[in-house]
MMTF fields as JSON, N, C-alpha, C and O atoms, coordinates in Angstrom:
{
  "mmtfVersion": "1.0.0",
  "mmtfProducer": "UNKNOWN",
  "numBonds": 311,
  "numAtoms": 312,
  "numGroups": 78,
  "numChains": 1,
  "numModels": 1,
  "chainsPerModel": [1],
  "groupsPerChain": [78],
  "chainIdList": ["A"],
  "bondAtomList": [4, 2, 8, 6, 12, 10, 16, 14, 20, 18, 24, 22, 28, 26, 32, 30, 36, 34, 40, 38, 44, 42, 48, 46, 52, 50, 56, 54, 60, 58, 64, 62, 68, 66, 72, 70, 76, 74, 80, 78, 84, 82, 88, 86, 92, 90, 96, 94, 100, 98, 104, 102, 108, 106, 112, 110, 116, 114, 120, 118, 124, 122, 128, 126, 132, 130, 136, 134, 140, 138, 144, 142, 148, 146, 152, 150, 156, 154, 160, 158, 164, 162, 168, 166, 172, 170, 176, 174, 180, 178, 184, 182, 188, 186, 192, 190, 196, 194, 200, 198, 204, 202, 208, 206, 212, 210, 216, 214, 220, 218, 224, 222, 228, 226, 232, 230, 236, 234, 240, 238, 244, 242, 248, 246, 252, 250, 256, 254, 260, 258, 264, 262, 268, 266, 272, 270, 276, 274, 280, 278, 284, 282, 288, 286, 292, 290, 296, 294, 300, 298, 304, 302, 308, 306],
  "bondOrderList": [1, 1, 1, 1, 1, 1, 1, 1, 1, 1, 1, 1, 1, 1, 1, 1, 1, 1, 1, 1, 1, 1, 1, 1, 1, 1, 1, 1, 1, 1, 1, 1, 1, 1, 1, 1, 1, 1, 1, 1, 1, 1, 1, 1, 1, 1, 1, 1, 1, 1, 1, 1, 1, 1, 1, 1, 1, 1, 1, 1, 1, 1, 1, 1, 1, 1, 1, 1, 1, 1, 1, 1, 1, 1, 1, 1, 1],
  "groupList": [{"groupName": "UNK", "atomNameList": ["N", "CA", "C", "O"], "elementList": ["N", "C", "C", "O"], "formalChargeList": [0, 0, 0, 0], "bondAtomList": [1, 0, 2, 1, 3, 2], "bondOrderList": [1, 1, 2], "singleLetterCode": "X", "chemCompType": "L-PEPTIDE LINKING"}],
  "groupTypeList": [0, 0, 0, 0, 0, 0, 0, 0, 0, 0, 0, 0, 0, 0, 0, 0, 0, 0, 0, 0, 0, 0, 0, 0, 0, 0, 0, 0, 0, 0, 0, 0, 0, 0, 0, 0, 0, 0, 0, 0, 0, 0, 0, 0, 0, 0, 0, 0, 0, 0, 0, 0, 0, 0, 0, 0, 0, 0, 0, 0, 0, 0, 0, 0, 0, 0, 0, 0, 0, 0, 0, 0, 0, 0, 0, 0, 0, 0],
  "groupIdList": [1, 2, 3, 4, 5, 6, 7, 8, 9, 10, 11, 12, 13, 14, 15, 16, 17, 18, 19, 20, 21, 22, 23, 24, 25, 26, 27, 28, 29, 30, 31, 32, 33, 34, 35, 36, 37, 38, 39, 40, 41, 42, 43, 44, 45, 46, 47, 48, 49, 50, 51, 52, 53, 54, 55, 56, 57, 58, 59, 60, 61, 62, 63, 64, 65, 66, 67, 68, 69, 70, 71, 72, 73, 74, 75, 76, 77, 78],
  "secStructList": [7, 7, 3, 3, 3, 3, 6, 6, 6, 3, 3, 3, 3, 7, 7, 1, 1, 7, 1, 1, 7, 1, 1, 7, 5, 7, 1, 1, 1, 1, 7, 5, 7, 1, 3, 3, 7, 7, 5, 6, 6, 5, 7, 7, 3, 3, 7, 2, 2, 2, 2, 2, 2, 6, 2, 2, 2, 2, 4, 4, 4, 7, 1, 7, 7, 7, 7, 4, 4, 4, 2, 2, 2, 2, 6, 6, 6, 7],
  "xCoordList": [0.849, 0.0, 0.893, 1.996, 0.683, 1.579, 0.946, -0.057, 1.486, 1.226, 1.014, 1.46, 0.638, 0.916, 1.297, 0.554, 2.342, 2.638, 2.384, 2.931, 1.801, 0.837, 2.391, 2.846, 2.805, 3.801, 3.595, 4.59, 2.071, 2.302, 2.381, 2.306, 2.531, 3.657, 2.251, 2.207, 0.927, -0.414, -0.339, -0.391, -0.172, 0.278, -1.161, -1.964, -1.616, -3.041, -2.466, -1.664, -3.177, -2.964, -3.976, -5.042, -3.178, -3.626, -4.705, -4.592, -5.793, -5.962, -4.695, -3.678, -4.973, -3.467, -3.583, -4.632, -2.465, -2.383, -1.729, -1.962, -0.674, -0.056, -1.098, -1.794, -0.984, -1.469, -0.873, -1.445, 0.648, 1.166, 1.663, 2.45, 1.264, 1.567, 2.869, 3.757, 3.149, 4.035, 4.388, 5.409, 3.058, 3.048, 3.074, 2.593, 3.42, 3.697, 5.382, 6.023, 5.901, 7.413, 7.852, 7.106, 8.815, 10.465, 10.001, 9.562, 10.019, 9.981, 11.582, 12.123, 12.118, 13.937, 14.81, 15.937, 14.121, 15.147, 14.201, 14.815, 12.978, 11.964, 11.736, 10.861, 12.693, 12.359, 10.965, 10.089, 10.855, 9.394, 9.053, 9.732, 8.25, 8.219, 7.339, 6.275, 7.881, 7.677, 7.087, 6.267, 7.758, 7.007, 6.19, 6.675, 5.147, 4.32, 4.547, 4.587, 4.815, 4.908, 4.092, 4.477, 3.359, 2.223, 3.045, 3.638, 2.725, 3.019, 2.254, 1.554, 1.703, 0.69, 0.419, -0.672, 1.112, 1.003, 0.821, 0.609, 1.009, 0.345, 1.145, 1.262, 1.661, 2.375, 3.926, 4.182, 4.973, 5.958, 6.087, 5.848, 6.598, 7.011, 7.912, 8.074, 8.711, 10.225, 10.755, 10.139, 11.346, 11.879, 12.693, 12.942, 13.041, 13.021, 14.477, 14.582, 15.526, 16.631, 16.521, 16.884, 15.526, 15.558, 14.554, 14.208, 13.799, 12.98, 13.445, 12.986, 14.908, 15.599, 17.072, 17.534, 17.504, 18.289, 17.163, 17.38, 16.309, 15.408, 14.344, 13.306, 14.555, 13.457, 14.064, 13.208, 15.304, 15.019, 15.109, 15.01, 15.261, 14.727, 13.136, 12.408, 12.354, 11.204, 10.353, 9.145, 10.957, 10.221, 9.299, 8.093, 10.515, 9.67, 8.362, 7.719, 7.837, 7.307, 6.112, 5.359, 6.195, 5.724, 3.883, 4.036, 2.796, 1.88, 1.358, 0.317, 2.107, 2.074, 3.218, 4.098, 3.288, 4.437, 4.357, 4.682, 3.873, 3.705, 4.384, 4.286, 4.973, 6.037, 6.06, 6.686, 5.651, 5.538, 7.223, 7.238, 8.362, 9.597, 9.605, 10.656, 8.76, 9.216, 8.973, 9.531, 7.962, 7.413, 8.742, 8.775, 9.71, 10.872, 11.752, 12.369, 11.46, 11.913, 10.956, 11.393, 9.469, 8.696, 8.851, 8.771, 9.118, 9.191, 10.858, 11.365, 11.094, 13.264, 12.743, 13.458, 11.871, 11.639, 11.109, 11.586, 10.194, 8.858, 9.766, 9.094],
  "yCoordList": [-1.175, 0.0, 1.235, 1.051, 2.264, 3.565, 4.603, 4.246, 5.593, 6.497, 7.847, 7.882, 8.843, 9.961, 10.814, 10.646, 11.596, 12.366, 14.237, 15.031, 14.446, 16.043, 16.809, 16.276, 17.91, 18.526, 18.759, 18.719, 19.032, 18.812, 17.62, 17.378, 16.728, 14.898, 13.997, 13.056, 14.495, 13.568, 12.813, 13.283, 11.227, 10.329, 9.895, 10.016, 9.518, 9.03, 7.767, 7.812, 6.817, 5.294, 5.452, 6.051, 4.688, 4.893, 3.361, 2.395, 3.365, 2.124, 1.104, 1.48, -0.282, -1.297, -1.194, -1.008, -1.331, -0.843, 0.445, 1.406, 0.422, 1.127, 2.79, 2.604, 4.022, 4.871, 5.684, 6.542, 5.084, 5.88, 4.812, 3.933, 4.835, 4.136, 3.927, 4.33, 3.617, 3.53, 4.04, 3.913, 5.059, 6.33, 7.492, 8.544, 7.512, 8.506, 8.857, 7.914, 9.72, 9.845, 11.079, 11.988, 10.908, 11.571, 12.861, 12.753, 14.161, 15.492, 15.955, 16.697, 15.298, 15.432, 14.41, 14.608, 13.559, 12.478, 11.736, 11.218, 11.66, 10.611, 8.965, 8.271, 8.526, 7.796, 7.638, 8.451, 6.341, 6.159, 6.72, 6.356, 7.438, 7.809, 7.102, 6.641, 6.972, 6.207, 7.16, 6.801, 8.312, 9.84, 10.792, 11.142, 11.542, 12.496, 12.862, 12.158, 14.838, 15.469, 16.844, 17.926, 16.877, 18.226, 19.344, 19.196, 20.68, 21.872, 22.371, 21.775, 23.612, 24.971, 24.921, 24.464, 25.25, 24.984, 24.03, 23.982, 23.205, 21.315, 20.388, 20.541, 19.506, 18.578, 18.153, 18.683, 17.224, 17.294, 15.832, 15.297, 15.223, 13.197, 13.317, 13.712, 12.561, 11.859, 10.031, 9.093, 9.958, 8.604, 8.488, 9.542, 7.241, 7.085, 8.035, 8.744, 7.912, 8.585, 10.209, 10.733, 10.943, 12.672, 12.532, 13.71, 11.886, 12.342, 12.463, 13.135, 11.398, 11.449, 12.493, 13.13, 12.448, 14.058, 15.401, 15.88, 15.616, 17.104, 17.006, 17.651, 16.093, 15.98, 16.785, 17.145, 17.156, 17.884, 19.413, 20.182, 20.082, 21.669, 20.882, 21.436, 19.824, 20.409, 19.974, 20.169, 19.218, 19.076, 19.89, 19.752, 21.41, 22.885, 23.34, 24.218, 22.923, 23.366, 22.265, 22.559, 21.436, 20.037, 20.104, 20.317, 20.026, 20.099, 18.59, 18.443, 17.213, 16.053, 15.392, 16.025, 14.342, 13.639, 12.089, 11.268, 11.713, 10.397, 9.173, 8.861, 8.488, 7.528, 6.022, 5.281, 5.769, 4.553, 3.364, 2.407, 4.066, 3.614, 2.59, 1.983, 1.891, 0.288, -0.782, -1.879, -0.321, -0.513, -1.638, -2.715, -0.494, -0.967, -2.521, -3.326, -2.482, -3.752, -4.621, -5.771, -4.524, -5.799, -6.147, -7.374, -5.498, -5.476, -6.643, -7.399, -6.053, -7.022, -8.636, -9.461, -8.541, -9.828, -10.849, -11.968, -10.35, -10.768, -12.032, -12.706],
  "zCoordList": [0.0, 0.0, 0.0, 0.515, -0.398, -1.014, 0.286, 0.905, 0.526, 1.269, 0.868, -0.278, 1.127, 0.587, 2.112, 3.079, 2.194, 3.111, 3.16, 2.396, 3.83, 3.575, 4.669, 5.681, 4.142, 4.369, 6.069, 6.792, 6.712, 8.412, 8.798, 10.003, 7.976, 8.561, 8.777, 9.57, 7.822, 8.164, 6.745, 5.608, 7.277, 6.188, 5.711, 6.636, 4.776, 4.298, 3.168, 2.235, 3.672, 3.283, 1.687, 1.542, 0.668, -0.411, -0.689, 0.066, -1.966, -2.282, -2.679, -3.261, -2.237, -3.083, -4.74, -5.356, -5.225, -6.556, -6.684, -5.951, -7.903, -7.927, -8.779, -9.777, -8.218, -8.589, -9.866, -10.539, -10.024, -10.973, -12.237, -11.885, -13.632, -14.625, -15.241, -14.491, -15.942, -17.033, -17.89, -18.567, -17.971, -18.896, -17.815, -18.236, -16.837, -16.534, -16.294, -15.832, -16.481, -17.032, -15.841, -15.477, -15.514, -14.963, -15.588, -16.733, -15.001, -15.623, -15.691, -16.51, -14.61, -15.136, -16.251, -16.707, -16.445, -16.959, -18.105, -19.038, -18.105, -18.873, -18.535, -19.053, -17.58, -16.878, -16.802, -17.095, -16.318, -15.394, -14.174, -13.214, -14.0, -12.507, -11.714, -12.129, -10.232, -9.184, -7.727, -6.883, -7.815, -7.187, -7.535, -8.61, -7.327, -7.64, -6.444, -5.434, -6.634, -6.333, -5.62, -6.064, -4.904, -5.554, -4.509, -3.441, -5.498, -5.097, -5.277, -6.096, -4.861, -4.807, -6.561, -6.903, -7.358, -9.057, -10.082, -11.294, -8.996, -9.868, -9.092, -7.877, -9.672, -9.681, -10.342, -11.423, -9.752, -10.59, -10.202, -9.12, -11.543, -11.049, -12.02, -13.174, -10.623, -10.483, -10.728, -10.221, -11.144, -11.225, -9.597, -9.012, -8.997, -7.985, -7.685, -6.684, -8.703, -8.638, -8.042, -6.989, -9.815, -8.992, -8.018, -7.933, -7.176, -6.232, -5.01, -4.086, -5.053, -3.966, -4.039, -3.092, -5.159, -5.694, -4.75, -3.637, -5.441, -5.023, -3.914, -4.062, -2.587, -1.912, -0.753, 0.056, -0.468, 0.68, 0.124, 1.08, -1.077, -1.542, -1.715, -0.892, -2.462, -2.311, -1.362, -1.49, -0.106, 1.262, 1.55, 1.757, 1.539, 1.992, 1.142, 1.717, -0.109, -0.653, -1.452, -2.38, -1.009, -1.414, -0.657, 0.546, -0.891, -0.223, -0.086, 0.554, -0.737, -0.79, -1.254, -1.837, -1.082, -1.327, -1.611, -0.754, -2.959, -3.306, -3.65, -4.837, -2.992, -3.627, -3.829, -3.071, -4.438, -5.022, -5.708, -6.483, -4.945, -5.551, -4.769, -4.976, -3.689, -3.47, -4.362, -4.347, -5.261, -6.617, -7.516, -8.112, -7.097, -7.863, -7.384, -8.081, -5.812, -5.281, -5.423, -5.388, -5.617, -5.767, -6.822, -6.886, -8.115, -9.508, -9.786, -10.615, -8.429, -8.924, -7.718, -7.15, -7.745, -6.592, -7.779, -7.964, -8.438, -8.996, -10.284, -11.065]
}
C-alpha cells in the first residue's frame, strides 16, 4: 500500500495498486516515474533517482508527497 505524506507529517494510506503508470514519465530524466509530487502549481514526477536528488529543496514546498519507488523492489523480486 503507497502512502501519501501532507507537508504537516499527516500520512493518508492509499488504495493497493499502484497509482502511478508507465506512462507517466520523470519530468527530469523521462524515466518512469515512481514519485508524484504536488506543489501549490500542480504537480511534478520523479523517477526514484531525482525524487531522492530534489526531496530535501522540495520538502519545503511540497503540499504532498507520493512515492511509489518500493514498486521498484517488488518489480526485482517478482
Amino acid at each position: 500500500m503507497s502512502t501519501i505524506t501532507a507537508e504537516n507529517g499527516a500520512v493518508d494510506e492509499l488504495p493497493a495498486g499502484p497509482q502511478l503508470t508507465a506512462a507517466d514519465r520523470c519530468d527530469a530524466c523521462g524515466a518512469q516515474a515512481y514519485v508524484r509530487v504536488e506543489v501549490a502549481n500542480g504537480e511534478l514526477l520523479f523517477c526514484a533517482h531525482h525524487a531522492k536528488k530534489h526531496q530535501e529543496k522540495l520538502s519545503s514546498i511540497a503540499t504532498s508527497w507520493h512515492d511509489e519507488s518500493s514498486r521498484l523492489f517488488d518489480e526485482q523480486r517478482a
